[in-house]
N, C-alpha and C positions, 0 to 999 in steps of 0.2 A: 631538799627540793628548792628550784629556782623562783623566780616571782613567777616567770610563766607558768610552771608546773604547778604550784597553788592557786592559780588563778584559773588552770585548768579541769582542777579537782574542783575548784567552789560553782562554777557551771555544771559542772558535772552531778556532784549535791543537788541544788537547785532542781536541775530538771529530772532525777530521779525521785527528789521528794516530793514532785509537783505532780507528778504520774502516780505516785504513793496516794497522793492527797486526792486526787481524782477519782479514784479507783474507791477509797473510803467513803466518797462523798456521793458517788454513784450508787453505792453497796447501802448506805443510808437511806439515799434516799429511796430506794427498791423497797427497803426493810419498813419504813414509815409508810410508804403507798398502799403494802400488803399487810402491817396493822392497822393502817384508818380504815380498809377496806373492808376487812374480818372486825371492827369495831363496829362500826357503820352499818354491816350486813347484821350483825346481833342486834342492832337499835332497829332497827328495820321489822326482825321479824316479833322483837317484841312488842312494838308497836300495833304490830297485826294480830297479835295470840289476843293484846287486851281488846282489839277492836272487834275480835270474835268473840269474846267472852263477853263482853258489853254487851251483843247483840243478845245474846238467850237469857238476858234476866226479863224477868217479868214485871218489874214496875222501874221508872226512872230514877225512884229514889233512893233505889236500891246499889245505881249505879258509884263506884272507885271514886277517890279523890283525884281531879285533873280528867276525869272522863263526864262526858254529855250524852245524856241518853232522850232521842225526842222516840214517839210509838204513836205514828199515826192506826186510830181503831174507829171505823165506820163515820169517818170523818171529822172526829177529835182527836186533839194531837195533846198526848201528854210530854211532857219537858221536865227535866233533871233543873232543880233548884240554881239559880246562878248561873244558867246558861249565859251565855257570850251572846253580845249582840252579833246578830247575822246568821244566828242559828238557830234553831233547826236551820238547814235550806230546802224548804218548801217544794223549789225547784224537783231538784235532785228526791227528792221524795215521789213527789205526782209521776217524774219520769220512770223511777223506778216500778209503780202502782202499775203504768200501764205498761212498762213492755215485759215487768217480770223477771226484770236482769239485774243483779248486782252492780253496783257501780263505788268504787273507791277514787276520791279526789284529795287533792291539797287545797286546802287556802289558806289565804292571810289575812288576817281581821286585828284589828284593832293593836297592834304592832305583836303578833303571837301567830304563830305556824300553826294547823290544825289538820289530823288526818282523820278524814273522813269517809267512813261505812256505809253502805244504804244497802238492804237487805230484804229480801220478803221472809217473812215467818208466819207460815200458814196466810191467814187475811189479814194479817196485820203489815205494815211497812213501819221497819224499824231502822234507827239512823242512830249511831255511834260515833263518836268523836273525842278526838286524843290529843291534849295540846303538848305539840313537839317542840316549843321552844326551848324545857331544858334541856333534850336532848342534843338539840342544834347547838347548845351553848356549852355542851359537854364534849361535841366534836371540836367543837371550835377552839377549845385550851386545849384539849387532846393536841390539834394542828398547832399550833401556837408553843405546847411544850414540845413538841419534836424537834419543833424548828428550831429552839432554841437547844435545844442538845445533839441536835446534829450542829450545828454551828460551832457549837463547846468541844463537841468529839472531831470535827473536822480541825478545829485549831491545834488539841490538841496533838491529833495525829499530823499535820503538817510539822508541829514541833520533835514528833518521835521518828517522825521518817527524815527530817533534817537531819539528825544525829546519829538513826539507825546507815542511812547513805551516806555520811560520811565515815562512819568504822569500817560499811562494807568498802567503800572506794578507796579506804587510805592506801590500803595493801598493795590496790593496783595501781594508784598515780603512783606509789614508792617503787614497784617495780618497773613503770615505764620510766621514770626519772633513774633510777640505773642505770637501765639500755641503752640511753641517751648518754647519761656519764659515759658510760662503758663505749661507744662510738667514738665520742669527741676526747676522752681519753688516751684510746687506741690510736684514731688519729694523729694525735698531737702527738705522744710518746715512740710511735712506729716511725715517723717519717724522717726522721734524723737516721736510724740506723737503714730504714732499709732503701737511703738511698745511698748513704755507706757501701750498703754489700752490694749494691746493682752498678754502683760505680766499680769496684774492686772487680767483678763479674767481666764489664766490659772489656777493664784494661787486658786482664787476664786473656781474654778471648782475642782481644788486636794481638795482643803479646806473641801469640803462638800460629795466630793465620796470618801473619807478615812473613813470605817466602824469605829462605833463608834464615832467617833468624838463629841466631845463636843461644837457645834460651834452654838454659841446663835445669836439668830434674830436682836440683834441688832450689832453683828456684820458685820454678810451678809449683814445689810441695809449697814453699813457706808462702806462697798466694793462696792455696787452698787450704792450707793451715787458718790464716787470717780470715778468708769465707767465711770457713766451718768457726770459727769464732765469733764472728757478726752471727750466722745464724742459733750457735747458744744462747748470745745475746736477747737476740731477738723474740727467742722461746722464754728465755728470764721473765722479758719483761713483757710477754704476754700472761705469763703465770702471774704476776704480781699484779698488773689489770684484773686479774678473774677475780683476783683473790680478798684484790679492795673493793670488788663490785658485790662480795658474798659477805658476809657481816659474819656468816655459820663456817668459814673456814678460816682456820690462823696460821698465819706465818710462821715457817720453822724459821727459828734463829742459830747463826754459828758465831763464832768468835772471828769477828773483823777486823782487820787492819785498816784505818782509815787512815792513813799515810799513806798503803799502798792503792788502797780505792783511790785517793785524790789524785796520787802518781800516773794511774791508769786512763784516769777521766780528762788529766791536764795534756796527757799525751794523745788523746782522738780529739782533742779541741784548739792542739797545734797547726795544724793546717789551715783551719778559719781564722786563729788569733795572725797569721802569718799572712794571709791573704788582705786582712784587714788592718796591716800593719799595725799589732795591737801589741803591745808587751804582755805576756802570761807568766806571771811570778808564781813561784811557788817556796816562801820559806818554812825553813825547818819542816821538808817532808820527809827527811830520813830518821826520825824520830816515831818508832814503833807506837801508836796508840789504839790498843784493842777495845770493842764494842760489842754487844752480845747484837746480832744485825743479821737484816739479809743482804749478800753481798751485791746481786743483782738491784736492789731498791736502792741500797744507799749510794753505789753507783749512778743510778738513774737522778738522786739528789743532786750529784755533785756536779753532774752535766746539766742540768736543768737549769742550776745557777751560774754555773758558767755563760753557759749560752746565753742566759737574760743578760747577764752583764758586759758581754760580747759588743750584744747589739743596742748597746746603750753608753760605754766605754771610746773615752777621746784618745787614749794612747796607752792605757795600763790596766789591766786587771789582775790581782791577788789573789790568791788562793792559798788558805794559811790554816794549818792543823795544830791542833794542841790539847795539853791538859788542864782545866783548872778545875781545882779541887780535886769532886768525882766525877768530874764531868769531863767529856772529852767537848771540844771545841771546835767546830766549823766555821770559818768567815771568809764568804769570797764578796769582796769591794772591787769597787770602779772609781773611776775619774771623771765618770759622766755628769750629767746634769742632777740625779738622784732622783727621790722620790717625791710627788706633787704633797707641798704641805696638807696637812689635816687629812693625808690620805693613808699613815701607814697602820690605822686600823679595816682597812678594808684588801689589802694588797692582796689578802690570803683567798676572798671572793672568785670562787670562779667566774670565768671571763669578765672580769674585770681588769686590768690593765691599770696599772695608777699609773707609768713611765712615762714621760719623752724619748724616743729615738734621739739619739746624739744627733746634733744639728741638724733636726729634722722639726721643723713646724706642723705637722699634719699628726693625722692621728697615728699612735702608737702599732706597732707591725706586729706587738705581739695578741692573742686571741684570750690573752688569761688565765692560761690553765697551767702553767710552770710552777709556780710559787702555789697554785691551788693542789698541787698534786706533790710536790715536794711539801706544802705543810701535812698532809695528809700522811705520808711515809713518815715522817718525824712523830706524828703523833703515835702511829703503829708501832715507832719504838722506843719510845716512852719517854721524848725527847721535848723540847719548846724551841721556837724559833721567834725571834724577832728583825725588826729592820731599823735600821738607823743611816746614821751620817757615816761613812768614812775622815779619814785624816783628810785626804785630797779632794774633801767636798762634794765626792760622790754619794755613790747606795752604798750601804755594807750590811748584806742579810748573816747572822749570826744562829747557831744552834747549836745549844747544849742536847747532848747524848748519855745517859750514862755509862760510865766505865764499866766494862766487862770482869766480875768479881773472879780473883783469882783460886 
């Protein structure tokens, strides 16, 4: 994947684990609201089971640790040992006396919460009180620890859905980064040929609607011959794109003659080297050198560097096959300006470009993907490529292949 494409996916991460982390952090806090609730609602009604049981004992003294018992009786009011100041409440008792109604209140006295009872039982008015402060203080770390573990479970789930969003997204930024190779691939490696066959097409078609014309059968064959040979072509090197875009399918290999590939490739890049009055050498190509290869791929090698060197070549370009060692040897040089120093470890980068255009100051015309698609084919067949200087101070891109075992 390119810089874009990773920088694609890391947004992409991001706001999937952000939605992850939301989602957790909402789910939490649902979960803490509906246990402080069912917590709270238990503190609540035990507070009222004691406040009723407090009410039916019979003497104050009799009353629980943390509980106040006052028992207004014919206008003496008995009280529970260490009652709190402010209580009984008097009030709240007389009130009860006379309307005959229950009444439960809070208050806050002397920094401590109190729930408070007032009752009739029979002719007595009795008042019960419950001091809630542990309780309050027990909601209150209850709130205090969730909070704190949802914060800990939120971190850590932003960290699991960081890493879970990226294994689930890797697959699919790696298959959109395909589709995209597989586009800008096709592009670049289709338009060479198939303006070949539409050129070949036209002439063909003037050839034969120019009244009178003298144009014999066998020459229309051997134009439709050369067609139908652009469009094998063309099917080749559509198969070899599918095939480098699929990782789960492999290239058959046959035994290659790369004298004759280079023979064939220096022959459809005669016409441009002649237009661009370029010299197009080619020594020692009648010397047999066989490669275990696809003939279509390593074809498309040997035009790819051609053509780079085409358009970067002040008068000469080579094209030179051989054996050293076990290695079979490719090297097509130029006379051009070469490659930008400190550049020939990046050359291989798609769309990157290191060249100058021969006597050209602007930016370079080619789009990067020659040398990134020709490294690619060399490595499919188990080959290395490098780039250097030539003798004439050009480029000279060089790849060993191994020799096809007899």
């Amino acid at each position: 994947m390119n810089t874009r494409d990773v920088g694609e996916l890391r947004r992409s991460v991001v706001r999937l684990a952000l939605q992850f982390t939301v989602l957790i952090v909402v789910l939490l806090a649902v979960m803490g609201a509906l246990l402080y609730s069912i917590v709270a609602s238990g503190t609540a009604e035990a507070v009222n089971k004691t406040l009723l049981g407090a009410t039916q004992i019979d003497s104050p003294r009799d009353a629980p640790a943390g509980v106040y018992v006052a028992i207004a009786d014919k206008g003496q009011i008995k009280t529970s040992s260490a009652m709190p100041a402010g209580l009984p409440d008097q009030t709240a008792m007389n009130r009860v006396g006379a309307s005959q109604s229950d009444e439960q209140q809070s208050l806050a006295l002397g920094g401590h919460s109190y729930e408070v009872l007032t009752t009739i039982r029979g002719d007595k008015v009795v008042q019960a009180a419950v001091d809630t402060h542990e309780s309050s203080e027990s909601l209150n770390r209850l709130v205090w620890s969730m909070a704190i573990v949802g914060t800990v479970a939120a971190l850590l789930a932003a960290a699991a859905s960081v890493w879970m969003a990226a294994r689930a997204m890797r697959p699919l930024a790696y298959s959109l980064a395909l589709q995209r190779r597989f586009v800008a691939d096709a592009s670049h490696e289709l338009r060479t040929p198939l303006t070949l066959l539409s050129t070949r097409s036209q002439l063909l078609r003037r050839k034969l609607e120019v009244p009178g014309t003298d144009y014999s059968r066998e020459a229309a064959s051997t134009e439709v011959s050369a067609i139908v040979e652009d469009s094998r072509l063309l099917t080749g090197i559509l198969d070899d794109l599918l095939i480098s875009v699929d990782p789960r399918t492999a290239v058959a290999h046959t035994v290659v003659d790369l004298s004759g590939v280079s023979r064939n490739a220096v022959s459809l890049a005669m016409p441009q080297a002649a237009q661009q009055s370029i010299r197009l050498n080619q020594p020692g190509a009648g010397v047999p050198v066989l490669v275990q290869g696809s003939p279509v791929a390593l074809l498309r090698v040997f035009t790819a560097l051609i053509a780079n060197a085409l358009d970067h070549a002040r008068s000469e370009v080579n094209v030179a096959v051989s054996i050293k060692g076990a290695d079979a040897c490719i090297e097509v040089s130029d006379d051009g300006p070469g490659f930008m120093p400190g550049t020939e470890s990046r050359v291989f980068e798609r769309f990157s470009s290191r060249r100058q255009a021969s006597g050209s100051v602007g930016p370079p015309r080619h789009y990067g993907l020659g040398l990134a698609l020709v490294a690619e084919i060399v490595a499919l067949h188990n080959g290395k490529i490098t780039v250097g200087s030539a003798p004439s101070g050009g480029a000279a891109v060089r790849i060993l292949v191994p020799l096809a075992s007899k």
